[in-house]
N, C-alpha and C positions, 0 to 999 in steps of 0.2 A: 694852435697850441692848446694841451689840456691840463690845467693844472689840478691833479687830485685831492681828496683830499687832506688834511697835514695828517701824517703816519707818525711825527714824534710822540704819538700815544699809542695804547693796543698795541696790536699784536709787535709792531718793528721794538718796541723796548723791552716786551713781554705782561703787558698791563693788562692786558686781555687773553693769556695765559696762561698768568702766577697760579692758580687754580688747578689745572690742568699739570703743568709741572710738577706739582707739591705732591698730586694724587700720583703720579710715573714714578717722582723718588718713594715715596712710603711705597708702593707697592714692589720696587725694586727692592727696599730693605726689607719688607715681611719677605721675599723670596729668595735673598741670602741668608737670613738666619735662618727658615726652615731646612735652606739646604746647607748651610754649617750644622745646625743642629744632627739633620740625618748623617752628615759625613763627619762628624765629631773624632770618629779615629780613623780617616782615613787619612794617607801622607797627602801633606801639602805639594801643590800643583806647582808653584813656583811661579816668576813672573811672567804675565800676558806677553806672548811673544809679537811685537811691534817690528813690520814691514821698515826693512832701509827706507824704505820714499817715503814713507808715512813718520818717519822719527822727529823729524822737524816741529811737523803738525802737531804730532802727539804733545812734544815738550813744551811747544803754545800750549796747547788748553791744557795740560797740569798745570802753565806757572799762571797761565789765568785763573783758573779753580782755586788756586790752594793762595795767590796772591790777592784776590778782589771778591766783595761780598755779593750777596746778590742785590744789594743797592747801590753796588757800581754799575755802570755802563760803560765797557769800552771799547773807543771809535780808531778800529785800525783799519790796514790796509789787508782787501781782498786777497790777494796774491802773496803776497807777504804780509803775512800777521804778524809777525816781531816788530813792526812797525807800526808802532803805536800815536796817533796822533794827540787823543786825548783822552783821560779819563776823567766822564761826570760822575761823582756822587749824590744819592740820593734815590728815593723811591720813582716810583715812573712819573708819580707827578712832577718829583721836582727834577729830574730830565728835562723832561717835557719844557719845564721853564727856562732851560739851560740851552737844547738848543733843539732846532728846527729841522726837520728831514722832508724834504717834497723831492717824488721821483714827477721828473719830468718827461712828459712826449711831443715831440717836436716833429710837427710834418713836413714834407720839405718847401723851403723859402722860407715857413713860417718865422717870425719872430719875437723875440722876449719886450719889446719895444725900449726904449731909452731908460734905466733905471742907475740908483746907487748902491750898492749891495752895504747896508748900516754894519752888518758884522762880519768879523773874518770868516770862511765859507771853506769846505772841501767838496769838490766834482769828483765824483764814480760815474765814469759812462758806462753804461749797459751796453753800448755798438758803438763798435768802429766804425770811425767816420771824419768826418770837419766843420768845427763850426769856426763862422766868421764874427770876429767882436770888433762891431764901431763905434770907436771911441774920440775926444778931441784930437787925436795924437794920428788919428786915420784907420784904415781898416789890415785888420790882422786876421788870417785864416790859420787855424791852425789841428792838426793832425790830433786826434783821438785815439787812442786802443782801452777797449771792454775791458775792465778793469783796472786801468790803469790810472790812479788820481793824482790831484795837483790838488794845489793850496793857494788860497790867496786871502792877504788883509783886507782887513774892512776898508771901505771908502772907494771903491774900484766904480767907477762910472761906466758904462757904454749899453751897447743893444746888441743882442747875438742873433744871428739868422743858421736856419738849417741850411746848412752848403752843399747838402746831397741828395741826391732822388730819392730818398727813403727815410722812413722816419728815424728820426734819430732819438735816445731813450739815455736819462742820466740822472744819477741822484744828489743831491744839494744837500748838504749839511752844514747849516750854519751855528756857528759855533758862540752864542749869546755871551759867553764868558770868555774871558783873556786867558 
């Protein structure tokens, strides 16, 4: 098992970015007013025409853009992003303080050994697959698909082993705030 190292800072919240982004918008806005400026009487184009299958998406990130600052952070779901689990406020640092992201690589057998998980947590597996969790209560296997997260409160005890010939790959969001 290799744990990375913790990603709730830099680049996964944008703290190693902010910079870079700042300089794509301004340079996106000097490149519309020139080219408003040059087409000043030309007829307007009308609205960007948005793919069926794409409409969904789209309407997420407008009501993200237009509903949350760039000092929010919000922790939804891969597949469905209407599904929002939670929203932190604050710069990256205080993210960062908020809650805790480690993508996990797990080879097979490998395991997490016996732990308490202190805060309630969200799993994104990267691979389908199955991990086994032994707990007081015995052992449970259970089925995975890439992208597809679950939830659990704090206080969850057990050890989980890789139950597949391959490495199995997932990211942990623990969520420090209620």
């Amino acid at each position: 098992m290799v744990r990375p190292a913790d990603r709730s800072r830099g680049w996964w919240w944008g703290g190693g970015a902010r910079r870079e982004v700042a300089l794509a918008r301004a340079a996106l806005a000097v490149g519309l007013m020139l080219g408003l400026a040059r087409n000043a009487t030309a007829e307007p184009l009308g609205e960007f025409p948005t793919p069926a299958g794409l409409a969904p998406a789209v309407r997420f990130w407008v009501d993200i853009f237009t509903r949350y600052t760039g000092e929010q952070a919000v922790i939804h779901d891969r597949l469905e992003p209407w599904i929002v689990y939670q929203v932190v406020s604050g710069a990256a640092d205080d993210v960062a303080a908020r809650v805790r992201v480690t993508e996990w690589h797990f080879r097979p057998g490998a395991r997490t050994g016996h732990h308490r998980h202190e805060y309630a947590y969200v799993v994104v597996p990267l691979t389908t697959g199955s991990l086994t969790a032994i707990s007081a209560a015995g052992e449970t296997t259970n089925a995975l698909r890439a992208g597809e997260p679950y939830y659990r409160d704090a206080g969850v005890e057990h050890d989980v082993r890789n139950a597949n010939s391959f490495e199995f790959t997932f990211i942990e969001i623990e969520l420090k705030e209620g």
